[in-house]
N, C-alpha and C positions, 0 to 999 in steps of 0.2 A: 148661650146667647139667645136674644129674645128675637126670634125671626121676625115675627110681625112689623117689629119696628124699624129693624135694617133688614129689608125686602127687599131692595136692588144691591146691597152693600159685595154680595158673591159674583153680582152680574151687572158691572158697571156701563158695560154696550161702550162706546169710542165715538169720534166724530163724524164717523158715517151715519151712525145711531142713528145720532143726538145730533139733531140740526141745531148748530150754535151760532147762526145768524143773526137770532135778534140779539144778539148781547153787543152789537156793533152803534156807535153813537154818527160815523161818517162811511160813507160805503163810494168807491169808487167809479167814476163814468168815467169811459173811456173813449176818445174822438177815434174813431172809427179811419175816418179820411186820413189821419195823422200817422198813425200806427201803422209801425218798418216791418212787425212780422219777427221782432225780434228773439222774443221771450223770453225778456230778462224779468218781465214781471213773474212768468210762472216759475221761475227758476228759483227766486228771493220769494217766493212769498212762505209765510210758516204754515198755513194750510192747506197749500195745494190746490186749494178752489180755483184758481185761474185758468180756462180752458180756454181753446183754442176754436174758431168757430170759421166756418166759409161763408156763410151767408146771415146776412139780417133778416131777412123771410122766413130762411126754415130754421134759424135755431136749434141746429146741430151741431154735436162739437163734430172736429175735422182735424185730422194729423195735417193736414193741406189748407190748410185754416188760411183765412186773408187778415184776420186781430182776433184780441184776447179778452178776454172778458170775465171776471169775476162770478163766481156761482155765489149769488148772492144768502142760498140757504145756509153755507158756512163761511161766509167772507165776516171776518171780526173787525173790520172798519182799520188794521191799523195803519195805513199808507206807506206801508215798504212799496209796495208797486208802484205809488206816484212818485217817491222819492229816486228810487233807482231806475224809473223809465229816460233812456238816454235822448229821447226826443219831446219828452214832457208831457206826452198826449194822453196824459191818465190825471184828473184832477178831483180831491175827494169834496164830498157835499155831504152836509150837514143833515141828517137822517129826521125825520117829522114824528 
């Protein structure tokens, strides 16, 4: 086999890697004031990106988190989170 040419082919890395954020066309905000705390978004989403945060200043995630929020370096724009959010305070927007 010609390594040169398949040089990552043995070591593919995963989505931690490989931030696969920009391959998303809508990416998720979420109303902040709206959000129960539920986290049916993190629960459905296929990626996992969805964390949990206490404050809008410091942008940490937090097990005690007050909403959730999409890590937008792997969020793939597909709106299972807005569709399954039971209070609807997750709406996707159209990426520039």
């Amino acid at each position: 086999m010609n390594k040169t040419k398949y040089q990552n082919f043995d070591n593919p890395g995963g989505s931690l890697k490989n931030k696969t954020g920009g391959w998303r066309t809508y990416y998720p905000i979420v109303d902040k004031s709206s959000c129960i705390n539920c986290a049916t978004c993190a629960n459905y989403c296929p990626e996992g990106c969805i964390l949990q945060f206490d404050s809008v200043k410091t942008k940490q995630p937090s097990l005690k988190g007050k909403y959730y929020e999409a890590d937008l370096d792997y969020c793939k724009g597909c709106g299972i989170c807005a569709e399954v959010c039971p209070v609807k305070c997750i709406r996707m927007e159209k990426q520039n």
